[in-house]
C-alpha positions as CSV (number, residue, x, y, z in Angstrom):
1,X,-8.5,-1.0,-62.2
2,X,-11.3,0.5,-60.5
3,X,-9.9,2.4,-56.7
4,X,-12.0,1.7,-54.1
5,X,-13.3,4.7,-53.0
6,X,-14.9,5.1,-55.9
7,X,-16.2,1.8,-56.0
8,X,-17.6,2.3,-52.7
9,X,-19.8,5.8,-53.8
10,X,-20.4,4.2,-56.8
11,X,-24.6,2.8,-57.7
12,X,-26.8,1.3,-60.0
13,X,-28.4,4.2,-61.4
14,X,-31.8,2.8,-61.5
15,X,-32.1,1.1,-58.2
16,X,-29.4,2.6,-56.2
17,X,-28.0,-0.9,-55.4
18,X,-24.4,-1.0,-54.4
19,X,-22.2,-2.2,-57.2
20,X,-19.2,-5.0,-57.2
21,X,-16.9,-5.5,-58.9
22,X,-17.1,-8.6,-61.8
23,X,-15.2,-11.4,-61.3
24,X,-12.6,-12.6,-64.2
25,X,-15.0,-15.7,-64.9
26,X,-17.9,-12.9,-65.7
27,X,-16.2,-11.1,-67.4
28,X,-14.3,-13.9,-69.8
29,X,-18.1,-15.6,-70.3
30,X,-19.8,-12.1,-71.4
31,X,-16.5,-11.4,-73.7
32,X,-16.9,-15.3,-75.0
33,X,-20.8,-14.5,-75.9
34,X,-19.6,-11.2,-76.8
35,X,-17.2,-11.8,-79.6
36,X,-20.0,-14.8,-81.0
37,X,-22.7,-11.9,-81.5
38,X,-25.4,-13.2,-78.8
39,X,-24.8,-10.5,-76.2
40,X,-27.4,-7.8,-76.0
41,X,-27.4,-4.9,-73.6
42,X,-30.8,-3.4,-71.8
43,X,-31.0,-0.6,-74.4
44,X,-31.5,-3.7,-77.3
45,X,-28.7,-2.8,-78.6
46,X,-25.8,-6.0,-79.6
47,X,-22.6,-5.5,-77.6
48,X,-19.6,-5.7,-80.1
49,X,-16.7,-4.4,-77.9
50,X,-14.6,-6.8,-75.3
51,X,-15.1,-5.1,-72.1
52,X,-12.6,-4.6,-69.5
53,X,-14.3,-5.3,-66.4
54,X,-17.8,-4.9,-65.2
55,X,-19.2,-3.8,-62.2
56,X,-22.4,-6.0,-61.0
57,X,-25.6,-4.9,-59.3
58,X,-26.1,-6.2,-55.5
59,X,-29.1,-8.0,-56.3
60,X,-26.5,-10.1,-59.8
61,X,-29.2,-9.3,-62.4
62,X,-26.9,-6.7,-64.0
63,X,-23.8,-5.5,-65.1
64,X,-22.6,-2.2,-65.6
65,X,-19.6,-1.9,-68.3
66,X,-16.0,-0.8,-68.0
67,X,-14.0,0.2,-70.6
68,X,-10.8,2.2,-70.8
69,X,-11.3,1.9,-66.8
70,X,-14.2,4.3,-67.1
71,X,-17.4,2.7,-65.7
72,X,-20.5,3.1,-67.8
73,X,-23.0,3.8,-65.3
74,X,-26.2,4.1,-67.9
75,X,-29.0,2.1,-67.9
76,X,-29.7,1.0,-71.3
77,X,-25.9,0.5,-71.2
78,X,-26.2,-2.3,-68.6
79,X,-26.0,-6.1,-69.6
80,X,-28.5,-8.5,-68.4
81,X,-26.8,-11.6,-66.6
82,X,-29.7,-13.6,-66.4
83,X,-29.9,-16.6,-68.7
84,X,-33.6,-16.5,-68.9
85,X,-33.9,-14.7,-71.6
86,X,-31.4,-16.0,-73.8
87,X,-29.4,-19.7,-74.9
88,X,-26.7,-20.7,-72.9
């Protein structure tokens, strides 16, 4: 997966918030919501690909992709973990 020193300079891009990496529970829910279509990502854009892994913001409200073990550090990229917004 991801090394560790990369991990470790890695950052959310819009608050410069260390990063973590997901746990396999995250990641199994957001590929469950994923694969029945009620995943969106901060861009508005529906998620349709299974992701890897996932590396969350410091402060859990978001999660930044990884596929192909490349993390997608971009913004409108990032998935929303907070239920708020959507059904559960």
């Amino acid at each position: 997966m991801i090394d560790q020193e990369l991990l470790d300079i890695l950052a959310c891009p819009e608050t410069k918030e260390e990063v973590r990496l997901a746990s396999d529970a995250e990641i199994a829910s957001l590929n469950e919501k994923i694969k029945s279509g009620n995943l969106v990502n901060r861009g508005g854009e529906k998620v349709t690909e299974p992701i890897d892994g996932g590396l969350v913001r410091a402060d859990g409200k978001y999660l930044y992709p990884i596929r192909e073990e490349i993390p997608i550090m971009l913004i409108d990229e990032a998935i929303p973990l907070s239920t708020e917004a959507g059904s559960s």
